[in-house]
MIDOSE-1310 file (N, C-alpha, C; in nm, 2 decimals, decimal comma, always signed):
residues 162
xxxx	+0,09/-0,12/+0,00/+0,00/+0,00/+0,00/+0,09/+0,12/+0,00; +0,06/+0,21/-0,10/+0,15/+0,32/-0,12/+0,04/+0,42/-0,09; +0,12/+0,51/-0,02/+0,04/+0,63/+0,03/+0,11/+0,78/+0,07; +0,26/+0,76/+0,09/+0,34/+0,86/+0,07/+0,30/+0,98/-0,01
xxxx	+0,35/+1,09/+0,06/+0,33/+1,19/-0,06/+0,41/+1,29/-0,01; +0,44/+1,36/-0,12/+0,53/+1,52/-0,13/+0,47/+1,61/-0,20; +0,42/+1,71/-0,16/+0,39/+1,80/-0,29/+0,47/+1,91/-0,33; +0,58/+1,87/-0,31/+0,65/+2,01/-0,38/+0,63/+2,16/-0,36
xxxx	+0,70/+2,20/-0,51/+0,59/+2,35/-0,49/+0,50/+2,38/-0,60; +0,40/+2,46/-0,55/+0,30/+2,48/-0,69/+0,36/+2,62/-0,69; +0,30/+2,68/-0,84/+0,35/+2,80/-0,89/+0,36/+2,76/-1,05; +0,39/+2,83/-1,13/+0,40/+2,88/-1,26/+0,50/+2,77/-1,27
xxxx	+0,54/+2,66/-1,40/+0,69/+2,56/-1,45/+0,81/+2,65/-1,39; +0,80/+2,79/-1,50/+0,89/+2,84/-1,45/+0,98/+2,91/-1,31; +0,88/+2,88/-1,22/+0,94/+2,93/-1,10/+0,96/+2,81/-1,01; +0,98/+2,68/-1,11/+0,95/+2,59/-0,97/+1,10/+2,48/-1,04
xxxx	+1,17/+2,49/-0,89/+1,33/+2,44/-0,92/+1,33/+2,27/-0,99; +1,44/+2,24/-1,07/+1,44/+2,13/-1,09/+1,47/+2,02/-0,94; +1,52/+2,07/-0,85/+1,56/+1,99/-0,78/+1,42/+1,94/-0,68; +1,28/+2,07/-0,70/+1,15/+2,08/-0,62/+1,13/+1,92/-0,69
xxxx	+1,14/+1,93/-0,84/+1,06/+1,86/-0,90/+1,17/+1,66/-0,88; +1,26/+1,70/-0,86/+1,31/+1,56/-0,87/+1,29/+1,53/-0,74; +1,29/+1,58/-0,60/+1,23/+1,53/-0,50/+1,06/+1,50/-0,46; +0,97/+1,59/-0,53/+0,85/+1,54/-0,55/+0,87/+1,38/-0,65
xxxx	+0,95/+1,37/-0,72/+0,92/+1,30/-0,85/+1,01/+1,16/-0,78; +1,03/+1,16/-0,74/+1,15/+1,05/-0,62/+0,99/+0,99/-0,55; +0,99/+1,06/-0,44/+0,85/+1,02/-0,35/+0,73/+0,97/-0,36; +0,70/+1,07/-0,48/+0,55/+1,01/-0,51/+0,54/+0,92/-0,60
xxxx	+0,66/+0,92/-0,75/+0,63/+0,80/-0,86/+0,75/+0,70/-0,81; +0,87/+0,74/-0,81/+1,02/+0,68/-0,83/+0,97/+0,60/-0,69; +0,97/+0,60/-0,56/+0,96/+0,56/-0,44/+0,89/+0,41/-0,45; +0,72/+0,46/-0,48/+0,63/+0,30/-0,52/+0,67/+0,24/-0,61
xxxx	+0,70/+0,32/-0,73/+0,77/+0,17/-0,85/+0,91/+0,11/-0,81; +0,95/+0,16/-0,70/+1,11/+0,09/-0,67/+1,07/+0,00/-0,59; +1,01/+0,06/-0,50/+0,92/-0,03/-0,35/+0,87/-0,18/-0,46; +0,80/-0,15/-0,55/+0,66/-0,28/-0,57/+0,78/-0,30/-0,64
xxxx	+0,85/-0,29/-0,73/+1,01/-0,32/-0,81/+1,03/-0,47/-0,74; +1,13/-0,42/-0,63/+1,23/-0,50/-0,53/+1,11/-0,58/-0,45; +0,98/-0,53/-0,39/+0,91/-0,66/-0,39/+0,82/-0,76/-0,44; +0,86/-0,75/-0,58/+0,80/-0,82/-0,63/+0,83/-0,97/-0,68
xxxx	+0,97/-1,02/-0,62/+0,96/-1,14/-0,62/+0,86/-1,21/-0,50; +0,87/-1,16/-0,37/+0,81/-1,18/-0,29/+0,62/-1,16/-0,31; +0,61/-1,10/-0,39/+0,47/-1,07/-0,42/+0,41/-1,16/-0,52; +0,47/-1,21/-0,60/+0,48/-1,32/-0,69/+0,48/-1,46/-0,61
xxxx	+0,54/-1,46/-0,49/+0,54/-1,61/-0,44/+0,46/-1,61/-0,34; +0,42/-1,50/-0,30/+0,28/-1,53/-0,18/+0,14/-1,58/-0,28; +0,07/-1,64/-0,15/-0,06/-1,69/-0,20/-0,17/-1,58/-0,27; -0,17/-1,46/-0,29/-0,25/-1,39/-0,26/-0,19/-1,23/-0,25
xxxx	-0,17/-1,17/-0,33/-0,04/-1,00/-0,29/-0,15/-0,91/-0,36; -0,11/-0,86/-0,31/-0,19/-0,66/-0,40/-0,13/-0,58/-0,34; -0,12/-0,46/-0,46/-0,09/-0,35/-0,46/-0,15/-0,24/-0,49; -0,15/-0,15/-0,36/-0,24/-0,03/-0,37/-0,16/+0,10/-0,36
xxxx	-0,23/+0,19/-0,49/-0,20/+0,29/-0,50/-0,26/+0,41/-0,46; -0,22/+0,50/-0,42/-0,29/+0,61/-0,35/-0,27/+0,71/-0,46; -0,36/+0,79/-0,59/-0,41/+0,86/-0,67/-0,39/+1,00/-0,64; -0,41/+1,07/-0,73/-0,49/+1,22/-0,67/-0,55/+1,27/-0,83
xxxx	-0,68/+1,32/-0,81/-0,71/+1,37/-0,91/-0,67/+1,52/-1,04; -0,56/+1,57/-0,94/-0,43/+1,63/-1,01/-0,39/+1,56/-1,10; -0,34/+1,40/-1,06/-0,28/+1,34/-1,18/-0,41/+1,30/-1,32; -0,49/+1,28/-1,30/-0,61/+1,23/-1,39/-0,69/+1,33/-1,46
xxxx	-0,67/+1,45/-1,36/-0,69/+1,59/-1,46/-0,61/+1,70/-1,42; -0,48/+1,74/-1,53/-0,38/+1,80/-1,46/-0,45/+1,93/-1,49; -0,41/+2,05/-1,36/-0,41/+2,17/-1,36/-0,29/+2,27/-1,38; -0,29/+2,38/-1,40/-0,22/+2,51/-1,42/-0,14/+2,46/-1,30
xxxx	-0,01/+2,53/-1,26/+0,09/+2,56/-1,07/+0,08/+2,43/-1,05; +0,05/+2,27/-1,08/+0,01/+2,14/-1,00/+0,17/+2,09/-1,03; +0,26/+2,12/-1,13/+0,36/+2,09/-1,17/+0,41/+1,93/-1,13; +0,50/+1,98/-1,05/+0,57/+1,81/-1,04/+0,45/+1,70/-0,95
xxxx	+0,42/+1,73/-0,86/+0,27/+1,68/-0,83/+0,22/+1,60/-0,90; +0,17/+1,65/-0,99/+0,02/+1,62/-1,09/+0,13/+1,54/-1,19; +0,24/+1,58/-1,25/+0,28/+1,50/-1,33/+0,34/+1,33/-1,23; +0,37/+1,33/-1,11/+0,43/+1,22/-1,07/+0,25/+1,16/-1,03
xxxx	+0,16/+1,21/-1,03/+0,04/+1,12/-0,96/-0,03/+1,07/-1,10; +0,01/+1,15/-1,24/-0,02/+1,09/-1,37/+0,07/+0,99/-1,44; +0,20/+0,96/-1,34/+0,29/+0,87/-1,37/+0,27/+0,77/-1,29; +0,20/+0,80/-1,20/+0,17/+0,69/-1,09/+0,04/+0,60/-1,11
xxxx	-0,08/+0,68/-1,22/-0,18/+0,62/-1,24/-0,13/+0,53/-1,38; -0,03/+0,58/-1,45/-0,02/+0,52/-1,55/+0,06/+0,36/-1,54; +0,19/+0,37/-1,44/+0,24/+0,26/-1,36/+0,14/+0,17/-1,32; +0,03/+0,21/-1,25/-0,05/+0,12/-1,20/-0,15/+0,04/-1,40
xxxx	-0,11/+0,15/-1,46/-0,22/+0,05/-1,56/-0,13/-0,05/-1,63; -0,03/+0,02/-1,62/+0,10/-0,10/-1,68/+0,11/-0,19/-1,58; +0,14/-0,20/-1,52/+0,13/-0,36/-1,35/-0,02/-0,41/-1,39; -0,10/-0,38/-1,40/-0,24/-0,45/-1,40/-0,23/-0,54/-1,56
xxxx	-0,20/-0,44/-1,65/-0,17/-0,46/-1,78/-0,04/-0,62/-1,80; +0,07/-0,62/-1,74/+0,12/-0,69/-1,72/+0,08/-0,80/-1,59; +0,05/-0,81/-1,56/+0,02/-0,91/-1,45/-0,15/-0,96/-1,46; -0,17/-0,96/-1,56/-0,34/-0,98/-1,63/-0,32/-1,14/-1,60
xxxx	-0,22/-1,20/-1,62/-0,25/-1,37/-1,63/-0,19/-1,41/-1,47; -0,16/-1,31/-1,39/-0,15/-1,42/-1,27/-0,23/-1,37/-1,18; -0,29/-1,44/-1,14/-0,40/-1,46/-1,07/-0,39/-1,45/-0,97; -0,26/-1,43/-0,86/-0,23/-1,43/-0,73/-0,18/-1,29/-0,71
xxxx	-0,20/-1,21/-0,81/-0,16/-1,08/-0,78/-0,22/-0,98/-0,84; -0,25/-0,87/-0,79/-0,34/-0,77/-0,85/-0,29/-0,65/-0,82; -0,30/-0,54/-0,85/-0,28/-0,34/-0,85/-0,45/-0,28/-0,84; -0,43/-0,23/-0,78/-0,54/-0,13/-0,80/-0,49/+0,00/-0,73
xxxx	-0,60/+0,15/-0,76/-0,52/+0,21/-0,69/-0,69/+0,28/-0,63; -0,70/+0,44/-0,54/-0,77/+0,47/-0,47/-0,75/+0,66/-0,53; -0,83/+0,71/-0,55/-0,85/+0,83/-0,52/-0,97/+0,87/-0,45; -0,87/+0,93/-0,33/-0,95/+0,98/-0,18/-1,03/+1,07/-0,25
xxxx	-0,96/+1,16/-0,31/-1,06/+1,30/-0,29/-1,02/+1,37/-0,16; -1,08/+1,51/-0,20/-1,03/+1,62/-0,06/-1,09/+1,53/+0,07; -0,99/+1,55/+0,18/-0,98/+1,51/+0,29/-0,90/+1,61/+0,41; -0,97/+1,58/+0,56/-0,88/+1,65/+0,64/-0,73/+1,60/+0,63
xxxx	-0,67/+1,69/+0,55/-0,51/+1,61/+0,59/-0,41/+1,75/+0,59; -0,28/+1,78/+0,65/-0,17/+1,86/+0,60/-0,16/+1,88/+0,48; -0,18/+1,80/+0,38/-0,21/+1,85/+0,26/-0,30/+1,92/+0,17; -0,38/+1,90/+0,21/-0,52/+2,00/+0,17/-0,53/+2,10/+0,23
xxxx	-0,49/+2,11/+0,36/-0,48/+2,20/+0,42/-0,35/+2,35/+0,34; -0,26/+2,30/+0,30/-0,18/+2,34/+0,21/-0,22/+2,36/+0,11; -0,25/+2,26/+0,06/-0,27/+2,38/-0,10/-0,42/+2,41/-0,15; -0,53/+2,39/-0,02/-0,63/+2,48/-0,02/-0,62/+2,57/+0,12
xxxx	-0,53/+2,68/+0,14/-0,55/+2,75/+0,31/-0,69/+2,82/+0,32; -0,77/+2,84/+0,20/-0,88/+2,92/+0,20/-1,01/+2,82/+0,28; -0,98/+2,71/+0,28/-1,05/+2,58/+0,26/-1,08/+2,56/+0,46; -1,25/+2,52/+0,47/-1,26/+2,49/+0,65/-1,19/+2,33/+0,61
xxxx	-1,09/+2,26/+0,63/-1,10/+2,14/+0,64/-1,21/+2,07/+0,73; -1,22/+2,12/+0,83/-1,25/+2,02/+0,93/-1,41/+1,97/+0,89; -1,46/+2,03/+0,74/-1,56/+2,01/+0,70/-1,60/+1,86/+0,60; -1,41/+1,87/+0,61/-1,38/+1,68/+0,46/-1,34/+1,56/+0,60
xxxx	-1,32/+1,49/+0,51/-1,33/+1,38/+0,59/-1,18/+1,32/+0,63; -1,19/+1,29/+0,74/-1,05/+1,23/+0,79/-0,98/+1,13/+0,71; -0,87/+1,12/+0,73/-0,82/+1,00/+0,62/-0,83/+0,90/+0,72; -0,86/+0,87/+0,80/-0,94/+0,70/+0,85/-1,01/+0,64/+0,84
xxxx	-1,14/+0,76/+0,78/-1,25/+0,65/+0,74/-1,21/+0,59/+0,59; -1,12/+0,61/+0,48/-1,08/+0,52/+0,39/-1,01/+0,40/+0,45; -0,96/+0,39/+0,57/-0,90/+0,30/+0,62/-1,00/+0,14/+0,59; -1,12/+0,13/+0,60/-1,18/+0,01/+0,53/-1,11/-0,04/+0,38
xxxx	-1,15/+0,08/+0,31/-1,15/+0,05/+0,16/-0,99/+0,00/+0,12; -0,89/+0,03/+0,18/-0,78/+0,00/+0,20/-0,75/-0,14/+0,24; -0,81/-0,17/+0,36/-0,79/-0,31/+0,36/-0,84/-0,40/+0,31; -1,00/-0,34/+0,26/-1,06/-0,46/+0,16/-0,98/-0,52/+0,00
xxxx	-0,91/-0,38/-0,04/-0,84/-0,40/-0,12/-0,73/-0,46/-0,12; -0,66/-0,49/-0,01/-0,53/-0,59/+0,05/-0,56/-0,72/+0,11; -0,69/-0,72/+0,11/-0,74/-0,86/+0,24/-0,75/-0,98/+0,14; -0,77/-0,96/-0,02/-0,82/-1,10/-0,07/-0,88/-1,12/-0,13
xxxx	-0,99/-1,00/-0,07/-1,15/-1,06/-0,13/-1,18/-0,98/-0,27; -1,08/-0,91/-0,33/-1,14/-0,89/-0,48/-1,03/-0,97/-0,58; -1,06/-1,07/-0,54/-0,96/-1,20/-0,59/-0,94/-1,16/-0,77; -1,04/-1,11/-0,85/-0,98/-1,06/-1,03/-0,97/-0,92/-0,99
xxxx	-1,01/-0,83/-0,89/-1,01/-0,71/-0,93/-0,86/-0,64/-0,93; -0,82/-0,58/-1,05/-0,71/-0,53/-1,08/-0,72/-0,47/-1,17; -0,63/-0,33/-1,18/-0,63/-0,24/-1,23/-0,74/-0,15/-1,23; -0,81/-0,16/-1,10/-0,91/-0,07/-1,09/-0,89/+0,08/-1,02
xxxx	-0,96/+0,16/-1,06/-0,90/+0,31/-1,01/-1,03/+0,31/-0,90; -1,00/+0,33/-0,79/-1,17/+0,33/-0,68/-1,19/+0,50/-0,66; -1,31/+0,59/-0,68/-1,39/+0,68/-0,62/-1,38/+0,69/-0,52; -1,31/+0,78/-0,43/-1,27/+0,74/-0,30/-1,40/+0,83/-0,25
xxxx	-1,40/+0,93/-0,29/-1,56/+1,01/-0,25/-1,67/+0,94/-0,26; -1,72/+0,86/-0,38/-1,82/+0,80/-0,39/-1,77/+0,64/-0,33; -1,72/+0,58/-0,28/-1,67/+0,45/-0,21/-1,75/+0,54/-0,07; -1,70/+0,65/-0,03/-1,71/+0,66/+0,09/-1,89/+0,69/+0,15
xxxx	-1,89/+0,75/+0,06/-2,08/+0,78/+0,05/-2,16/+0,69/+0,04; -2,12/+0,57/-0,03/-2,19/+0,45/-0,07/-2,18/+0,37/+0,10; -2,05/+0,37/+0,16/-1,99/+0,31/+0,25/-2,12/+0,40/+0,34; -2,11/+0,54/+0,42/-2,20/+0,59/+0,50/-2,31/+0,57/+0,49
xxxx	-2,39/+0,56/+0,35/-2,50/+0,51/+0,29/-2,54/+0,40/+0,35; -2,47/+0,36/+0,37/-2,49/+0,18/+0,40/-2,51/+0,13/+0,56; -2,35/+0,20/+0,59/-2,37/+0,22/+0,75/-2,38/+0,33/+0,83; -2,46/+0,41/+0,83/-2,46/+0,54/+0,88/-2,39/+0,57/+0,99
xx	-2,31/+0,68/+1,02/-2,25/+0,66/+1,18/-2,37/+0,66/+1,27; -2,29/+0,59/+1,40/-2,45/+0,61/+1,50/-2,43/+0,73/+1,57
């Protein structure tokens, strides 16, 4: 389960250093394809492996200032279609990945300051959808990108808090 993140800096290409962009670009793409890389003999010999990606809709629709960001979370969604793409015939191993959507976190809080967080949702209630996706039980599902907003609404939907 990848879930790390860096956001660099936003701002104009030109105002934003190459070194912003190779350390965003280390963390957020280089980081998980080295990580699932080097474990993937081990992922191949278990009964049962998956690999989850953590998304952002930056990478799926890039914006103006998102720069290194948006480009490593559209390198990150594309890695995941190539792993699903390649690993189509084994059956013991699957990718998928998650976009949360806005959530209370240091990061939203960052690059929205105008923004009440305390109005989005904690990053623990994804903590289900996370494990369901590591536990087994979507035994073909791979290379799926999950709605983390709409997962979670269907989820409250379902079980209302008490």
């Amino acid at each position: 389960m990848h879930t790390a993140v860096l956001l660099g800096s936003l701002g104009p290409i030109e105002h934003q250093s190459f070194d912003s962009w190779l350390a965003t670009l280390r963390v957020d793409l280089l980081a998980p394809f080295g990580l699932t890389r080097a474990l993937l003999p081990l992922l191949r010999a278990a009964p049962d492996a998956s690999v989850t990606f953590t998304l952002d809709t930056r990478g799926q629709e890039p914006k103006a200032f998102w720069g290194a960001y948006s480009v490593a979370k559209a390198g990150l969604s594309a890695l995941l279609a190539i792993l699903a793409d390649e690993w189509e015939n084994i059956a013991t191993l699957r990718v998928n990945g998650v976009v949360p959507g806005p959530m209370r976190s240091p990061l939203r809080a960052q690059t929205h300051p105008g923004d009440d967080i305390r109005r989005l949702p904690l990053p623990d209630l994804f903590l289900p959808l996370y494990l369901y996706l590591i536990s087994g039980q979507p035994k073909r599902e791979s290379g799926a990108v999950i709605d983390g907003e709409r997962w979670l609404r269907n989820a409250q939907a379902t079980n209302p808090p008490q």
